[in-house]
PQR file of N, CA, C, O and H, with PARSE charges and radii, in Angstrom:
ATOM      1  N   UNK A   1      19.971 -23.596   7.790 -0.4000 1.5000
ATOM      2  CA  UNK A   1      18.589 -23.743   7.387 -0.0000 2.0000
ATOM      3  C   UNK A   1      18.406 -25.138   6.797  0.5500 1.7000
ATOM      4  O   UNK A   1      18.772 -25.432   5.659 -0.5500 1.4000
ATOM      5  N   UNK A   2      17.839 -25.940   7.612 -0.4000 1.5000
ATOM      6  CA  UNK A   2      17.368 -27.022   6.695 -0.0000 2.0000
ATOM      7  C   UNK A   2      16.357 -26.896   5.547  0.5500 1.7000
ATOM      8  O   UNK A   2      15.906 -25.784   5.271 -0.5500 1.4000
ATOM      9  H   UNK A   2      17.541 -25.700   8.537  0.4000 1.0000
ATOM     10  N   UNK A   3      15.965 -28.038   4.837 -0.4000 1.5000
ATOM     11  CA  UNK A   3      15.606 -28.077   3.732 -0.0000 2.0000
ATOM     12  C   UNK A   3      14.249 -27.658   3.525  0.5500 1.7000
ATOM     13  O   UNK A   3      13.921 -27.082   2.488 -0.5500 1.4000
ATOM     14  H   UNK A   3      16.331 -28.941   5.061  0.4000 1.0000
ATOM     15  N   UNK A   4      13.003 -28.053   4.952 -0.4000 1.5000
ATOM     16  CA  UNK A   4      11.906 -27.844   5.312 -0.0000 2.0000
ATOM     17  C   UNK A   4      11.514 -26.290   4.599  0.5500 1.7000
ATOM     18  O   UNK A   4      10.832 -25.829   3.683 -0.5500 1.4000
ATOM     19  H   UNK A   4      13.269 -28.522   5.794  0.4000 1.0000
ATOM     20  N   UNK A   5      12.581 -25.777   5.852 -0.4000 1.5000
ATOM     21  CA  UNK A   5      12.982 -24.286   6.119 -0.0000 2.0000
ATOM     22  C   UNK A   5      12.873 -23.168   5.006  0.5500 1.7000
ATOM     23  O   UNK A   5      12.248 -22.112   5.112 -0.5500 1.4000
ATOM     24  H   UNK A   5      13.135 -26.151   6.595  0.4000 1.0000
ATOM     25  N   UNK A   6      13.853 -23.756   3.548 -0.4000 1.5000
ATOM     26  CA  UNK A   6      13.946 -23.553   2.660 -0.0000 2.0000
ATOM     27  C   UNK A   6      12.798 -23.430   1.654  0.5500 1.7000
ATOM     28  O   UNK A   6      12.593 -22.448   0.941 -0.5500 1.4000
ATOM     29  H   UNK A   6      14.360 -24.614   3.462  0.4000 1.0000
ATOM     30  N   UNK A   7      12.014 -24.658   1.694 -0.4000 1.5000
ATOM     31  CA  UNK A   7      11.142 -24.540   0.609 -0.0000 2.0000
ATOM     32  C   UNK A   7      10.038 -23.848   1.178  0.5500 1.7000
ATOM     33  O   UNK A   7       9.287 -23.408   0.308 -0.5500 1.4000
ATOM     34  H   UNK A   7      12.181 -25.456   2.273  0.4000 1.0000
ATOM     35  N   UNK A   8       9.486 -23.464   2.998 -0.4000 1.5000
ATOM     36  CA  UNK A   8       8.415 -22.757   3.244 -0.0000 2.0000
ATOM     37  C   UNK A   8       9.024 -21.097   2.719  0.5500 1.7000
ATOM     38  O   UNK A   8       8.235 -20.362   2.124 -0.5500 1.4000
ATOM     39  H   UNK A   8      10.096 -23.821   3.705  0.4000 1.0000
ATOM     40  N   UNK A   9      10.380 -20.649   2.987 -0.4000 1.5000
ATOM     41  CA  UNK A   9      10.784 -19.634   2.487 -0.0000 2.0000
ATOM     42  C   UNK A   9      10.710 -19.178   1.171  0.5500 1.7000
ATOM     43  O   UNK A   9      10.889 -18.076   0.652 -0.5500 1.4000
ATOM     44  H   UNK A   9      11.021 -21.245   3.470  0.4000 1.0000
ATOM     45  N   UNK A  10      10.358 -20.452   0.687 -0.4000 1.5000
ATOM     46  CA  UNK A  10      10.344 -19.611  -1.260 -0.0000 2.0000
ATOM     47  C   UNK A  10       8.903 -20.001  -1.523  0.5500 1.7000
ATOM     48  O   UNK A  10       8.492 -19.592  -2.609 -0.5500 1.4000
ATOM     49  H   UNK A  10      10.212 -21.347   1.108  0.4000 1.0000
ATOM     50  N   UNK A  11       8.154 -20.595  -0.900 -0.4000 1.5000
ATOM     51  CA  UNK A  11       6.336 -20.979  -0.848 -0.0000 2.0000
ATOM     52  C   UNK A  11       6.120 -19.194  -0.484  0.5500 1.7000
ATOM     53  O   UNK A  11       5.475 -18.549  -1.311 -0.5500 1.4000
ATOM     54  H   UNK A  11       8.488 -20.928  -0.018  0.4000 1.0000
ATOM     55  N   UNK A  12       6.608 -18.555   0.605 -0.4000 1.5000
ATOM     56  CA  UNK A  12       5.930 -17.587   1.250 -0.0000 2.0000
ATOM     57  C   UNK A  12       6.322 -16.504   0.191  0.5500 1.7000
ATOM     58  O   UNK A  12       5.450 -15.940  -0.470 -0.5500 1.4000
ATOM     59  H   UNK A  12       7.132 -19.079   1.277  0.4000 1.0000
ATOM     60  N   UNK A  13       7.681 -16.222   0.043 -0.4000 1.5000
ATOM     61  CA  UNK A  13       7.619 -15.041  -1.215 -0.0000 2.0000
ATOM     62  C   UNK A  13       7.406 -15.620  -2.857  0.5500 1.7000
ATOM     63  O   UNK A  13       7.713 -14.919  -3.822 -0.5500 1.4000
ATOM     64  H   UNK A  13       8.389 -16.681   0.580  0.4000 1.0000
ATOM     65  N   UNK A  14       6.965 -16.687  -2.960 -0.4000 1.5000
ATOM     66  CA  UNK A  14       6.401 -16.260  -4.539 -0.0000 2.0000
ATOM     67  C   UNK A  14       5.178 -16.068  -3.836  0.5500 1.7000
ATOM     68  O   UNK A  14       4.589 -15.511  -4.763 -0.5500 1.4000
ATOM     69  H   UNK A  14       6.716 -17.256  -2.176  0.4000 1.0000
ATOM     70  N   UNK A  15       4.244 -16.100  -2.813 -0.4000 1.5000
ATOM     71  CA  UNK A  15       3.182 -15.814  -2.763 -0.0000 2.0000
ATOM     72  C   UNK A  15       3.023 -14.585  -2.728  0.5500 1.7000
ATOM     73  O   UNK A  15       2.314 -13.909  -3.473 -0.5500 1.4000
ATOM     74  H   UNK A  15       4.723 -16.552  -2.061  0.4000 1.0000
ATOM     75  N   UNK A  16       3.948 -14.102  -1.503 -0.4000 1.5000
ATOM     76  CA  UNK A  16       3.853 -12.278  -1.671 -0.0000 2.0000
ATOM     77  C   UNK A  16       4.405 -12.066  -2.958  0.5500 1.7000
ATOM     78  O   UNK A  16       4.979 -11.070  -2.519 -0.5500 1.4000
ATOM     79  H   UNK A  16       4.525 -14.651  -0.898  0.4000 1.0000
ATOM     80  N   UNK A  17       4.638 -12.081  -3.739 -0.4000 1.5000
ATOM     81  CA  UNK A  17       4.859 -11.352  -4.878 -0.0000 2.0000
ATOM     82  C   UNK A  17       3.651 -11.370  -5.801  0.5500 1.7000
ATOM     83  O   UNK A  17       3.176 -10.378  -6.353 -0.5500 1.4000
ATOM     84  H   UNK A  17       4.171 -12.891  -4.096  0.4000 1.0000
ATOM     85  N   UNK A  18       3.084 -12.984  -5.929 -0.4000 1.5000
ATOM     86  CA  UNK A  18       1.845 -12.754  -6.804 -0.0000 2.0000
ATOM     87  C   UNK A  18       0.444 -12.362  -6.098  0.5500 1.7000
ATOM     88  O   UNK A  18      -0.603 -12.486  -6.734 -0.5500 1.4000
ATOM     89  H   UNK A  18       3.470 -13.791  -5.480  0.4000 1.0000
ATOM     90  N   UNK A  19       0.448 -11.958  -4.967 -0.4000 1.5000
ATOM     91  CA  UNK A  19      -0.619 -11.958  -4.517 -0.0000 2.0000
ATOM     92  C   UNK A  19      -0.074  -9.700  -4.252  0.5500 1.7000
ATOM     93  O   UNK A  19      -0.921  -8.922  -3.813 -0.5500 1.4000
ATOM     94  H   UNK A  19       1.298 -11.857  -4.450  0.4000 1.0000
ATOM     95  N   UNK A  20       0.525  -9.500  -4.413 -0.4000 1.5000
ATOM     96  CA  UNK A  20       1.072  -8.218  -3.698 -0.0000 2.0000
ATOM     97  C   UNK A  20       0.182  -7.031  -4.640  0.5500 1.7000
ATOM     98  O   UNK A  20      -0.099  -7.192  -5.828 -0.5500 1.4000
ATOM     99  H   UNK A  20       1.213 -10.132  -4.769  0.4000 1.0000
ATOM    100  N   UNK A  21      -0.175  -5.839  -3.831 -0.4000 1.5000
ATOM    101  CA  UNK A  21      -0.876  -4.883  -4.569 -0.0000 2.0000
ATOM    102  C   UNK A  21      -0.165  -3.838  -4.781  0.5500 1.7000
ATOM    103  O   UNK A  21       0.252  -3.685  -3.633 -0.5500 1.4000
ATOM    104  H   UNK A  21       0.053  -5.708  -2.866  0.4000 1.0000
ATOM    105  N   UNK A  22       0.372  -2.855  -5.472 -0.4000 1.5000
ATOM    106  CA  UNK A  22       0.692  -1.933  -5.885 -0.0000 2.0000
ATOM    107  C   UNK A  22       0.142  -0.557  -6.216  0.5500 1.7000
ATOM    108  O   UNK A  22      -0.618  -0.258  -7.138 -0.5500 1.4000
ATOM    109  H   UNK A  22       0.033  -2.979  -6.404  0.4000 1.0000
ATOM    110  N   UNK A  23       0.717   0.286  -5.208 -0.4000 1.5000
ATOM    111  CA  UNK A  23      -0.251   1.750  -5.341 -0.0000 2.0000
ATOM    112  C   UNK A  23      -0.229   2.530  -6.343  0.5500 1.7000
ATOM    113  O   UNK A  23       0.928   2.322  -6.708 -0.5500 1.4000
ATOM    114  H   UNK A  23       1.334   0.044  -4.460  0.4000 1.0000
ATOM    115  N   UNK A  24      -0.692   3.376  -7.166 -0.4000 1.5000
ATOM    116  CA  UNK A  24      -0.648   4.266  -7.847 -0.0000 2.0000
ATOM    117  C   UNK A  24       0.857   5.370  -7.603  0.5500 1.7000
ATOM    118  O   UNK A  24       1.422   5.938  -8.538 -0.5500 1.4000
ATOM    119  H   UNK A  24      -1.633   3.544  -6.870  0.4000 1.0000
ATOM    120  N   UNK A  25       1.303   5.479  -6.056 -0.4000 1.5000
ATOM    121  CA  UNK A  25       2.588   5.735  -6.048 -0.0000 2.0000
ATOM    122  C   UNK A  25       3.696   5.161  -6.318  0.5500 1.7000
ATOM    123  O   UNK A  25       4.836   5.625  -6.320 -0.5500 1.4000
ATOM    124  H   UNK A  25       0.844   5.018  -5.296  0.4000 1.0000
ATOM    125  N   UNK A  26       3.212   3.835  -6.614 -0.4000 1.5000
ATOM    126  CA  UNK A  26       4.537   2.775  -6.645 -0.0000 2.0000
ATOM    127  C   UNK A  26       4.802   2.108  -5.481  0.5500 1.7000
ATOM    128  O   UNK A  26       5.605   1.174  -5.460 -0.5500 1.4000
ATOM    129  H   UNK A  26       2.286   3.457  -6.613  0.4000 1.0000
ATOM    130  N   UNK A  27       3.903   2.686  -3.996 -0.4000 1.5000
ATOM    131  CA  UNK A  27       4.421   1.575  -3.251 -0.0000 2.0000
ATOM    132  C   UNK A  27       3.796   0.708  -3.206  0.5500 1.7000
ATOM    133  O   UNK A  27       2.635   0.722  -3.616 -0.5500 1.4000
ATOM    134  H   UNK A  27       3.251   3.444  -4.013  0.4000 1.0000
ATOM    135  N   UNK A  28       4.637  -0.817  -2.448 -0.4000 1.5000
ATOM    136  CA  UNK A  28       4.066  -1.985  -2.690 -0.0000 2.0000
ATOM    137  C   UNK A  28       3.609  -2.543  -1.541  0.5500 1.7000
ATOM    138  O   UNK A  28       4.492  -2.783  -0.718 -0.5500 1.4000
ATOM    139  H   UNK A  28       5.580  -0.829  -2.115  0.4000 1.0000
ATOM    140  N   UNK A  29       2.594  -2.798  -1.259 -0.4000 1.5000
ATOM    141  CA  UNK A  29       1.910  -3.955  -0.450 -0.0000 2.0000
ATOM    142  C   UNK A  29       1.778  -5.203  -0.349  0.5500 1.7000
ATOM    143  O   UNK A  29       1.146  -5.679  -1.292 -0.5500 1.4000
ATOM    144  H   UNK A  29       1.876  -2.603  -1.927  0.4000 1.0000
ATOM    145  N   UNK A  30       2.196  -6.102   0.589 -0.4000 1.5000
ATOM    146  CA  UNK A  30       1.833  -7.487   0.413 -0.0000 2.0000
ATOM    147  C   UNK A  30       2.327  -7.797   1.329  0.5500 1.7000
ATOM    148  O   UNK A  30       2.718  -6.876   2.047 -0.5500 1.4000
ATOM    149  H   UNK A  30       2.709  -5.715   1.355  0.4000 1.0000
ATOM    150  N   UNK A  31       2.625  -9.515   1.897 -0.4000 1.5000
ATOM    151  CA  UNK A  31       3.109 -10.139   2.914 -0.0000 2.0000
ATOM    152  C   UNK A  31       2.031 -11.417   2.929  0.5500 1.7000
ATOM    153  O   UNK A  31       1.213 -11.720   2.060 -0.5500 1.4000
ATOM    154  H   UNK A  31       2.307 -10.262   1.314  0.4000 1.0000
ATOM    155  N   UNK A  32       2.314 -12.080   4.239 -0.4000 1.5000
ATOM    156  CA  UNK A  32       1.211 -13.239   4.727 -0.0000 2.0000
ATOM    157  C   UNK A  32      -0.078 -12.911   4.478  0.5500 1.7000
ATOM    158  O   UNK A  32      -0.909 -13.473   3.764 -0.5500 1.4000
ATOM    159  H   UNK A  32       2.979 -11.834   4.945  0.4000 1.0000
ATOM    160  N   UNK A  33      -0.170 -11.662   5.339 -0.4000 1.5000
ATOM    161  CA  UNK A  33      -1.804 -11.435   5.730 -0.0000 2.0000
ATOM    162  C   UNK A  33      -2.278 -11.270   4.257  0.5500 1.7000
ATOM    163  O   UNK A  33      -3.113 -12.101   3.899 -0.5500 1.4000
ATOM    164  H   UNK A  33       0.505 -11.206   5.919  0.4000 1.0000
ATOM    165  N   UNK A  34      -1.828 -10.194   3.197 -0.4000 1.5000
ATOM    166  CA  UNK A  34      -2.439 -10.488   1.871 -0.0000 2.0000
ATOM    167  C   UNK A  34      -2.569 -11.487   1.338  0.5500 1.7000
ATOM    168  O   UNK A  34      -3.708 -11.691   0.919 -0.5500 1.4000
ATOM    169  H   UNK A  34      -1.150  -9.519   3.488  0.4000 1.0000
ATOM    170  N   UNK A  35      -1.608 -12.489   1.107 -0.4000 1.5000
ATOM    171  CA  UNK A  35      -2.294 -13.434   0.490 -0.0000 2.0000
ATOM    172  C   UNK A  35      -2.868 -14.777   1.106  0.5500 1.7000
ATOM    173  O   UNK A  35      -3.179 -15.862   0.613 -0.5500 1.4000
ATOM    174  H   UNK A  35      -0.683 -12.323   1.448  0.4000 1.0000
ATOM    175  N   UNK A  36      -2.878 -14.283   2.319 -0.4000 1.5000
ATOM    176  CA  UNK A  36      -3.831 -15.192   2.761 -0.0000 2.0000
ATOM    177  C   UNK A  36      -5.226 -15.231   2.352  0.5500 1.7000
ATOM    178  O   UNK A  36      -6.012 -16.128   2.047 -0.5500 1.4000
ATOM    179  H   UNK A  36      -2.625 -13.402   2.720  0.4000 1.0000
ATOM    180  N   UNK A  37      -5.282 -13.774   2.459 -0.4000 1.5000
ATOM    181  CA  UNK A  37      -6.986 -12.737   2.612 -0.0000 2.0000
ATOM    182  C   UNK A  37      -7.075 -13.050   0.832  0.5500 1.7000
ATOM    183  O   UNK A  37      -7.650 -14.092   0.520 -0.5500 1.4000
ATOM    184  H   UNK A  37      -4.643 -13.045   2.707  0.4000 1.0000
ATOM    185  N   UNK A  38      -6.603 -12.302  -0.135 -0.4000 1.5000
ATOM    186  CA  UNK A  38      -6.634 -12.018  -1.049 -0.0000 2.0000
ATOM    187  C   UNK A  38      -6.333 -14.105  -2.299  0.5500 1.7000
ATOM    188  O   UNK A  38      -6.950 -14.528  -3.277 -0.5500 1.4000
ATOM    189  H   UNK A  38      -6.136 -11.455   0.119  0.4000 1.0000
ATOM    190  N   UNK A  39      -5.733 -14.413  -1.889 -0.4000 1.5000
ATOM    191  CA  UNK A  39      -5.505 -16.169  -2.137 -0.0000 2.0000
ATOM    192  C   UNK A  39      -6.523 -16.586  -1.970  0.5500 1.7000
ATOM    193  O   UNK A  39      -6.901 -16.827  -3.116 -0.5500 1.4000
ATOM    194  H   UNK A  39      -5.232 -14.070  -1.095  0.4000 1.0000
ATOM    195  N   UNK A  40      -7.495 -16.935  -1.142 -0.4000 1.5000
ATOM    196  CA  UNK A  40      -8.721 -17.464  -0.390 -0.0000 2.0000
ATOM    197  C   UNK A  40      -9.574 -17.528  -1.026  0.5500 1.7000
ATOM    198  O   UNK A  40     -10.236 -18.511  -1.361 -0.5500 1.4000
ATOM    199  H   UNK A  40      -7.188 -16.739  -0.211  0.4000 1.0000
ATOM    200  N   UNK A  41      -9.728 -15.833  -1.430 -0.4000 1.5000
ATOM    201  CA  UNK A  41     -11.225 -15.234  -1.212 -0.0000 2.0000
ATOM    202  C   UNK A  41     -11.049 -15.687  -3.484  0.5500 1.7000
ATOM    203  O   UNK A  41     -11.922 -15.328  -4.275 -0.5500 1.4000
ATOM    204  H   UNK A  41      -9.191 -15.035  -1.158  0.4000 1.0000
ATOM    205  N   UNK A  42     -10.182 -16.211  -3.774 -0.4000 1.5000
ATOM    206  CA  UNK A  42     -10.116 -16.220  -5.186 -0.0000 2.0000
ATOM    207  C   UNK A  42     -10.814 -17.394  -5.422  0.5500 1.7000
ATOM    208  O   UNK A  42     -11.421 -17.750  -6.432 -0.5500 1.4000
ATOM    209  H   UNK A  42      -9.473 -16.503  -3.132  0.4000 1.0000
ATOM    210  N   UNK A  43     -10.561 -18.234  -3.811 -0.4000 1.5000
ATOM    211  CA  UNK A  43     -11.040 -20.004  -4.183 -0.0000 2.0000
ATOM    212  C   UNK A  43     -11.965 -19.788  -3.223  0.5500 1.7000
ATOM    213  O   UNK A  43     -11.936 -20.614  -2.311 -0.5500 1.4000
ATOM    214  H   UNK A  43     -10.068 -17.945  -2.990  0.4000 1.0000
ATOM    215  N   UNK A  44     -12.905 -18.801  -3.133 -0.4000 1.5000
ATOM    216  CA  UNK A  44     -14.190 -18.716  -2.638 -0.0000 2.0000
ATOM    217  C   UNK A  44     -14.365 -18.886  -0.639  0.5500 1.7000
ATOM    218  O   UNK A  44     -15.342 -19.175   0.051 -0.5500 1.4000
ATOM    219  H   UNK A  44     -12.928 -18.130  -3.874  0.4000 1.0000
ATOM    220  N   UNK A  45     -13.135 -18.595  -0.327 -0.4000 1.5000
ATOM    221  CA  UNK A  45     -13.055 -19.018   1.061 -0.0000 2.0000
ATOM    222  C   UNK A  45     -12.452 -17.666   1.671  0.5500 1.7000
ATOM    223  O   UNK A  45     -11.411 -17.605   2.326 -0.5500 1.4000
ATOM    224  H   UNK A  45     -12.342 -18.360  -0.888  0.4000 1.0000
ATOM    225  N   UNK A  46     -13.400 -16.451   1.296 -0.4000 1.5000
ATOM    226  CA  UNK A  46     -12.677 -15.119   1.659 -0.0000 2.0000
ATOM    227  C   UNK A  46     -13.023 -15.175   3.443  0.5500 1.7000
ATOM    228  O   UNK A  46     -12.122 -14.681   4.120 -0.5500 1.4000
ATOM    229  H   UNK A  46     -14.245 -16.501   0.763  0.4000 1.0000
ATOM    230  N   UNK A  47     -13.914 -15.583   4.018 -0.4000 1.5000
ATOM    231  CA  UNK A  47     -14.031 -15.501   5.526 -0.0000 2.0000
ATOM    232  C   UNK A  47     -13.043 -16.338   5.899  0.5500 1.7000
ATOM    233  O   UNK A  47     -12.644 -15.999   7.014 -0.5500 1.4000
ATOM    234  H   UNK A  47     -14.646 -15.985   3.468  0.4000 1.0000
ATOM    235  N   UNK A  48     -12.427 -17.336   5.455 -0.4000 1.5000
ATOM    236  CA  UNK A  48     -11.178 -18.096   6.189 -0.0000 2.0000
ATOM    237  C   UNK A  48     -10.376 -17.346   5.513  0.5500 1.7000
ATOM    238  O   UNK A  48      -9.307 -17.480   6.110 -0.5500 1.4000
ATOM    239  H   UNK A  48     -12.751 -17.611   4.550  0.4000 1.0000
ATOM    240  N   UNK A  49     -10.225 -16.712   4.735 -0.4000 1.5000
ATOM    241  CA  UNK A  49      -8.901 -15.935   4.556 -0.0000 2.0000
ATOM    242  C   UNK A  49      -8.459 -14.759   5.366  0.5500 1.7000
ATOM    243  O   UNK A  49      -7.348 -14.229   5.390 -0.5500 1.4000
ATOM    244  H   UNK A  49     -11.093 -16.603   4.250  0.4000 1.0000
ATOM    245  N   UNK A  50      -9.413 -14.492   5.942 -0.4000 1.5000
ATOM    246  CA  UNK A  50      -9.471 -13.196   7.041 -0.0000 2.0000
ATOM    247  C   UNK A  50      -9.518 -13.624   7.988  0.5500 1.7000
ATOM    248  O   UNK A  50      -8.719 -13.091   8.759 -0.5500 1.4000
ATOM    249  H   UNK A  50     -10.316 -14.923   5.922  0.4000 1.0000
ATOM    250  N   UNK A  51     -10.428 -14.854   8.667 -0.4000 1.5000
ATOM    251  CA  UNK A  51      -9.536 -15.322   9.757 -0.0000 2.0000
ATOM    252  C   UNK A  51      -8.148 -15.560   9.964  0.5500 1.7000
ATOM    253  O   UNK A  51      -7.438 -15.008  10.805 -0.5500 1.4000
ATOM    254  H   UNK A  51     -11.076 -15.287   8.041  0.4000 1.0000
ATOM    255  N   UNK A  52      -7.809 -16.436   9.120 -0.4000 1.5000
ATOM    256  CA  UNK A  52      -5.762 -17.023   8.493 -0.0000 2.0000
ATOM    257  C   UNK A  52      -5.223 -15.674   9.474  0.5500 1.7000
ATOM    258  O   UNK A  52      -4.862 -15.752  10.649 -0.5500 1.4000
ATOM    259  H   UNK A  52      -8.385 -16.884   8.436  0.4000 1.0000
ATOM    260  N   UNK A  53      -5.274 -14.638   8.764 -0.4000 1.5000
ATOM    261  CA  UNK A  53      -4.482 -13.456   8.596 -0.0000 2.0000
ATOM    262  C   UNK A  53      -4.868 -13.235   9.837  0.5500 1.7000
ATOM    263  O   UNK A  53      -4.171 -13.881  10.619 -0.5500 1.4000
ATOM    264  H   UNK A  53      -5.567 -14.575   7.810  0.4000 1.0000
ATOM    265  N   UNK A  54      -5.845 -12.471  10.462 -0.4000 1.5000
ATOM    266  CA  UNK A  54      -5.846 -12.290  11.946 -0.0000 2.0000
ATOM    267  C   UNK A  54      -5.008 -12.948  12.791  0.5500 1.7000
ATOM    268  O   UNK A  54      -4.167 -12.497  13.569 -0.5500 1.4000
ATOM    269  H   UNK A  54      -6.412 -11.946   9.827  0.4000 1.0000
ATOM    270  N   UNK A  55      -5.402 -14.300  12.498 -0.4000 1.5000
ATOM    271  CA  UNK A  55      -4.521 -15.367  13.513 -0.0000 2.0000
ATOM    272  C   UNK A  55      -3.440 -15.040  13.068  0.5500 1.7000
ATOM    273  O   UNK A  55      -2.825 -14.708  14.081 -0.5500 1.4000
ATOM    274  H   UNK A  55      -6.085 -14.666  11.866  0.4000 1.0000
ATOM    275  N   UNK A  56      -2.631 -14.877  12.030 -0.4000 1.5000
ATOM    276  CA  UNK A  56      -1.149 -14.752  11.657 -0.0000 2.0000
ATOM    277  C   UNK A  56      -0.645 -13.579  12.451  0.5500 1.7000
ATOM    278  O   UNK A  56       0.435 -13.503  13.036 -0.5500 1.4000
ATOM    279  H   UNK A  56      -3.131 -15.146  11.207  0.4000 1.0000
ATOM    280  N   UNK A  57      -1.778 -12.506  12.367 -0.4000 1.5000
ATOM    281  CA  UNK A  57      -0.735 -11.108  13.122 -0.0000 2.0000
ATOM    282  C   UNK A  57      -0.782 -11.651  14.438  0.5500 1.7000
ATOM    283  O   UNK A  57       0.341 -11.751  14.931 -0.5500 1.4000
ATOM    284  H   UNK A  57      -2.656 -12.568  11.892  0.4000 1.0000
ATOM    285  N   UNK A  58      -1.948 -12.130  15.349 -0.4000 1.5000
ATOM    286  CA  UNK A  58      -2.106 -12.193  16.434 -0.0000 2.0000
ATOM    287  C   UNK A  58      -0.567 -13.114  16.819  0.5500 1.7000
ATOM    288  O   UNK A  58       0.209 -12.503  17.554 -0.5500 1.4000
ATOM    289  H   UNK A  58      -2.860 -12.049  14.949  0.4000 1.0000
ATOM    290  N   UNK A  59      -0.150 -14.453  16.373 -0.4000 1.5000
ATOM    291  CA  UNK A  59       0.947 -14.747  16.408 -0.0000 2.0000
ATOM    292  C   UNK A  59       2.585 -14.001  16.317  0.5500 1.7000
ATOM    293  O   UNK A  59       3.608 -14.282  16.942 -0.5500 1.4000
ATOM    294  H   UNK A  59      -0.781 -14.949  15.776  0.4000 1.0000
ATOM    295  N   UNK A  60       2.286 -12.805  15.119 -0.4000 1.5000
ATOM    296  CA  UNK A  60       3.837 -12.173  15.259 -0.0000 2.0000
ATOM    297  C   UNK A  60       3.761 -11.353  16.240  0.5500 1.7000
ATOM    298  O   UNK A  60       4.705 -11.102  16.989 -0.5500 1.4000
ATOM    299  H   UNK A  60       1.455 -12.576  14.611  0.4000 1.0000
ATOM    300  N   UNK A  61       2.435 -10.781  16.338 -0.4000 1.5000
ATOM    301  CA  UNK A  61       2.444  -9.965  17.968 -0.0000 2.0000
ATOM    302  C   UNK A  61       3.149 -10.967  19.247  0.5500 1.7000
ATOM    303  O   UNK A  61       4.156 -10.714  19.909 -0.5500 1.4000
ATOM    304  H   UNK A  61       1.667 -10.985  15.730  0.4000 1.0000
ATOM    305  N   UNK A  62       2.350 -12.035  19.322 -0.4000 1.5000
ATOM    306  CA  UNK A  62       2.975 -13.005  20.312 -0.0000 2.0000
ATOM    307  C   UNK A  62       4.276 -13.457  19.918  0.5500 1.7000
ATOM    308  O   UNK A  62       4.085 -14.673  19.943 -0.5500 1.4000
ATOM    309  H   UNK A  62       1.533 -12.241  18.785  0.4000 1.0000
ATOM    310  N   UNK A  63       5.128 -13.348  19.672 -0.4000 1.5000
ATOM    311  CA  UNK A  63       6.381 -14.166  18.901 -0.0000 2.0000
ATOM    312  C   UNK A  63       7.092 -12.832  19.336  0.5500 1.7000
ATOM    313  O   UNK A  63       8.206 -12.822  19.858 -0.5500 1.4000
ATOM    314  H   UNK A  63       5.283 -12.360  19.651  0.4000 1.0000
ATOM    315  N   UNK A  64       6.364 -11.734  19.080 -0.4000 1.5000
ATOM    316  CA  UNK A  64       7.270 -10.404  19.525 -0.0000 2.0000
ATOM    317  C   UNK A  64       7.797  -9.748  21.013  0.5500 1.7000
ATOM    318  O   UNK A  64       8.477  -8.731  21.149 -0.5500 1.4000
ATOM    319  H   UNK A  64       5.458 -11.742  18.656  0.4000 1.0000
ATOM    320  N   UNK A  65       7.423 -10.389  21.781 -0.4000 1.5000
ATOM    321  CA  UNK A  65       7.082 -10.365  23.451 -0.0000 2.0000
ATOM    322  C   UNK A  65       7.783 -11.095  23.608  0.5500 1.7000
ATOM    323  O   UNK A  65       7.990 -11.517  24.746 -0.5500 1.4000
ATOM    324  H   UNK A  65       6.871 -11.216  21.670  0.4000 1.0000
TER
END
């Protein structure tokens, strides 16, 4: 892993962690698409945050094929 590599890897989980929701059961929610959606919409840009995320799944779908 280069170094690039490294620092997008620890950018992406402190995000899921502070952006992550937690159920009343204890389970936990989060990933890209949350804090894309949920990040955004804090700095007033909730319609590009829901685009982001669309485009993000639409990509792991494609990446998955």
């Amino acid at each position: 892993m280069d170094r690039n590599q490294k620092k997008h890897k620890f950018v992406e989980c402190t995000l899921g962690v502070k952006f992550r929701d937690i159920a009343p059961n204890g389970t936990v929610y989060g990933g890209p698409m949350y804090y894309l959606t949920k990040g955004l919409k804090e700095k007033g840009l909730t319609n590009l945050g829901k685009f982001l995320a669309v485009v993000f799944a639409i990509f792991v779908i494609g990446a998955t094929m």
